[in-house]
C-alpha positions in Angstrom: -23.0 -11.4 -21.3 -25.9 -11.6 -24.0 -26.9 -8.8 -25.2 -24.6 -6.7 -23.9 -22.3 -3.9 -25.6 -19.2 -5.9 -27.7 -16.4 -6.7 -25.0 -13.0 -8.1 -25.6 -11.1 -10.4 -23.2 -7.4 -11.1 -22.7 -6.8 -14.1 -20.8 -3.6 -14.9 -18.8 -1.3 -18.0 -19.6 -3.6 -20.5 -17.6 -6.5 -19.5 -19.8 -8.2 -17.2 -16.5 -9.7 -13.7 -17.6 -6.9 -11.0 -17.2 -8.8 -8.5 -18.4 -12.3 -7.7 -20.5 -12.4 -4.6 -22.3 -15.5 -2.6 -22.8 -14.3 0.7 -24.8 -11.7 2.5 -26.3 -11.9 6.1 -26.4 -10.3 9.6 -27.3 -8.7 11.3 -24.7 -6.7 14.4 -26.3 -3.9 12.7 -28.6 -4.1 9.7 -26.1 -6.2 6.1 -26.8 -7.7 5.0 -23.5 -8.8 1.2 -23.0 -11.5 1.0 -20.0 -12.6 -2.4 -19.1 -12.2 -4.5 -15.7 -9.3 -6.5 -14.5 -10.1 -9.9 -13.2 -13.8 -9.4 -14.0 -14.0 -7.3 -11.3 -11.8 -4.4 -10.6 -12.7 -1.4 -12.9 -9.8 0.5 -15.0 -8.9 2.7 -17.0 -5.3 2.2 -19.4 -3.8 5.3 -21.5 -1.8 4.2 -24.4 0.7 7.1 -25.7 1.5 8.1 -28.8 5.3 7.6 -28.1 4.1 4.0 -26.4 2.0 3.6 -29.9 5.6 3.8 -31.7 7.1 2.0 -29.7 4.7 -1.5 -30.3 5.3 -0.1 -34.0 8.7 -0.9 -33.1 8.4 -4.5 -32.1 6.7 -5.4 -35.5 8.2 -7.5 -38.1 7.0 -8.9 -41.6 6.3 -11.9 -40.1 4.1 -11.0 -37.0 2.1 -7.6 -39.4 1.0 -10.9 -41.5 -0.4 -12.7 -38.5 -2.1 -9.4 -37.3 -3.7 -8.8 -40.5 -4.9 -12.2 -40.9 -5.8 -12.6 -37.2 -9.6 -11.6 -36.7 -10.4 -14.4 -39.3 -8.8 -17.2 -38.2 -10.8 -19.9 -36.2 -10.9 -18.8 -32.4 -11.5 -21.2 -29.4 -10.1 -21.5 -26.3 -7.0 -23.7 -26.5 
């Protein structure tokens, strides 16, 4: 969509759009992710701080390198 507000899109394994998010916002002490699911049914996610820990949970050395590198390396669909 040219010239439209930044979006982000999560695709599923088979490389088909799962998901394109069109804002995060400030709800209280909760981060929600609005967007549209399968480009075409509109909603709205709530992450929680205790979910938030959680993820922090799952990290590992390895995987906080990737995510700091990952917005510069080369993108594509693959």
């Amino acid at each position: 969509m040219p010239g439209d507000a930044k979006m982000m899109t999560l695709y599923s394994a088979d490389n088909s759009k799962l998901m394109e998010v069109s804002a995060l916002e400030i709800d209280g002490n909760q981060l929600l992710i609005k967007g549209k699911i399968f480009g075409a049914m509109p909603m709205t996610a709530k992450l929680r701080p205790d979910e938030a820990r959680n993820l922090l949970g799952m990290l590992n050395l390895k995987l906080i390198f990737f995510l700091l590198t990952f917005p510069f390396r080369k993108g594509g669909s693959q």
